[in-house]
C-alpha positions in Angstrom: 3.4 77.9 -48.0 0.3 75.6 -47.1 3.1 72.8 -46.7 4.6 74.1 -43.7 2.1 74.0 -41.4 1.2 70.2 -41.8 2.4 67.6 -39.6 5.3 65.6 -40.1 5.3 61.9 -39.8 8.0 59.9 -39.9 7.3 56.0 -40.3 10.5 53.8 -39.3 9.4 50.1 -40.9 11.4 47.5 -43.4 8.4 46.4 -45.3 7.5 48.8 -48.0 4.4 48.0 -48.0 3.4 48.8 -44.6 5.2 52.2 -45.2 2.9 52.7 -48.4 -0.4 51.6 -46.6 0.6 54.3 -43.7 1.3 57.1 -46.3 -2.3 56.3 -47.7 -4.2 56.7 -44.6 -2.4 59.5 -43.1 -1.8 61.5 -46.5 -5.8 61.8 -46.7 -5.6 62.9 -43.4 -3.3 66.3 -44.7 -0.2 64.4 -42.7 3.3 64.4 -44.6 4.8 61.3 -44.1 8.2 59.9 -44.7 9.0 56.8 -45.0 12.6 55.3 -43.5 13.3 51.4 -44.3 14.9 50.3 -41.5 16.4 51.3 -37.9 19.7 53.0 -38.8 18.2 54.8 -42.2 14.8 55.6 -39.6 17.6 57.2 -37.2 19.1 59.4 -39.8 15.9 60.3 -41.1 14.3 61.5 -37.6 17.6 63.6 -36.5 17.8 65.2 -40.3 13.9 66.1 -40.4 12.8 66.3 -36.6 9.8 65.8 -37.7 6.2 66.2 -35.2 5.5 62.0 -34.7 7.5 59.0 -35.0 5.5 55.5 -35.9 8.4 52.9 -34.8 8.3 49.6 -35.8 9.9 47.1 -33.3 11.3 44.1 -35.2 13.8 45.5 -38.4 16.8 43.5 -38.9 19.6 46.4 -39.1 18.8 47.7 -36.0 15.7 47.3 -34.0 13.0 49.8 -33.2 14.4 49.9 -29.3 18.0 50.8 -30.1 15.7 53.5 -32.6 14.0 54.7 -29.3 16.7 54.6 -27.2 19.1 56.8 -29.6 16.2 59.1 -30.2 15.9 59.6 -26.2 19.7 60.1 -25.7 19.6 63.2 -27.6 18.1 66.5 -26.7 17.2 66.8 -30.5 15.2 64.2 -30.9 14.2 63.5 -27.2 11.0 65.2 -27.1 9.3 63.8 -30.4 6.1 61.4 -29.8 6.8 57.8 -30.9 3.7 55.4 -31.7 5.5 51.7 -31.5 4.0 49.3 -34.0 4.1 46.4 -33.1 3.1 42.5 -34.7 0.0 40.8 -32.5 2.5 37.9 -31.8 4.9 39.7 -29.8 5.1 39.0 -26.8 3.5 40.8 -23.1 6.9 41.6 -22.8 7.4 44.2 -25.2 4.1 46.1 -24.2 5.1 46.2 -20.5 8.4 47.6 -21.6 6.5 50.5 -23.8 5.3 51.4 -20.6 8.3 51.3 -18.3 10.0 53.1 -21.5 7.0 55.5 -21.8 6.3 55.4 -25.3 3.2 57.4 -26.4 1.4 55.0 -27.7 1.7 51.7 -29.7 -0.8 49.7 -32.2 -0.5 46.3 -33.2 -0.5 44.9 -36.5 -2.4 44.2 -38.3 -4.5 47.8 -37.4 -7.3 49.1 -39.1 -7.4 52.4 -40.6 -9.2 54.2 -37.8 -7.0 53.1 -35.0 -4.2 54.2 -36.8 -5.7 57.8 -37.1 -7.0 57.9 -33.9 -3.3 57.0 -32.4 -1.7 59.4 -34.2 -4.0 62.4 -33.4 -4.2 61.6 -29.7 -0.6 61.8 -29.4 -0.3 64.9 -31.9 -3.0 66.9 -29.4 -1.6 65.4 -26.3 1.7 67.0 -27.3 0.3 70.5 -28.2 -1.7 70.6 -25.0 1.3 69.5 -23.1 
C-alpha cells in the first residue's frame, strides 16, 4: 500500500486551473493532492479527508478562504492541520498582517513559481513532524 504513506494535500481554490497547475508540481513531488472548488466544497473536503496540508486560497466567492480557516480552527478535527494561504500579489498589507495575527503557516503569493511552491509546502510538512 505505497499510497498510504504519501502526503495529503488538499488545495481549496475556484479556478481550475490553478488547482491543475498545483496537482502538477506537487504530484511529481509523490504528494496526493485534491482539489476542492471553492470555500464551502474546500470545508467538506478537509473535514471528510483530514488530510496532512491545506493550500487556502483567500478570495472564492461562496465562502472565502478566512471563514475556511476560521471553521477549520473551531474544530478539534481539523484544528491542527497546516494551512499555506495563497494569496493574489494585489492584495492588500492587510491580509498578510492578519496571516500573522491568525498564525497561518505560511502563505505564497500568486503568481508563484514552482519552487516556492515546493519549498512552502515541505517546510510546513517538516516543521509539523518535528513539532
Amino acid at each position: 500500500m505505497p499510497k498510504s504513506n504519501l502526503k495529503r494535500i488538499i488545495c481549496v481554490e475556484d479556478e481550475a486551473e490553478m488547482i491543475d497547475l498545483i496537482r502538477l508540481i506537487l504530484n511529481r513531488r509523490g504528494f496526493d493532492v485534491k482539489g476542492a472548488n471553492g470555500g464551502k466544497e474546500g470545508l467538506e473536503t478537509i473535514r471528510r479527508e483530514l488530510p496532512d496540508l491545506v493550500l487556502l486560497d483567500l478570495m472564492m466567492p461562496d465562502m472565502d478562504g478566512w471563514e475556511v480557516y476560521q471553521q477549520m480552527k473551531a474544530d478539534a478535527a481539523t484544528r491542527d492541520i497546516p494551512v499555506i494561504v495563497v494569496t493574489a500579489k494585489a492584495q492588500s498589507i492587510d491580509k498578510v498582517l492578519g496571516l500573522h495575527i491568525a498564525k497561518v503557516d505560511d502563505y505564497i503569493s500568486k503568481p508563484f513559481s514552482p519552487q516556492e511552491l515546493l519549498t512552502s509546502v515541505e517546510n510546513v510538512l517538516s516543521r509539523k513532524k518535528s513539532g
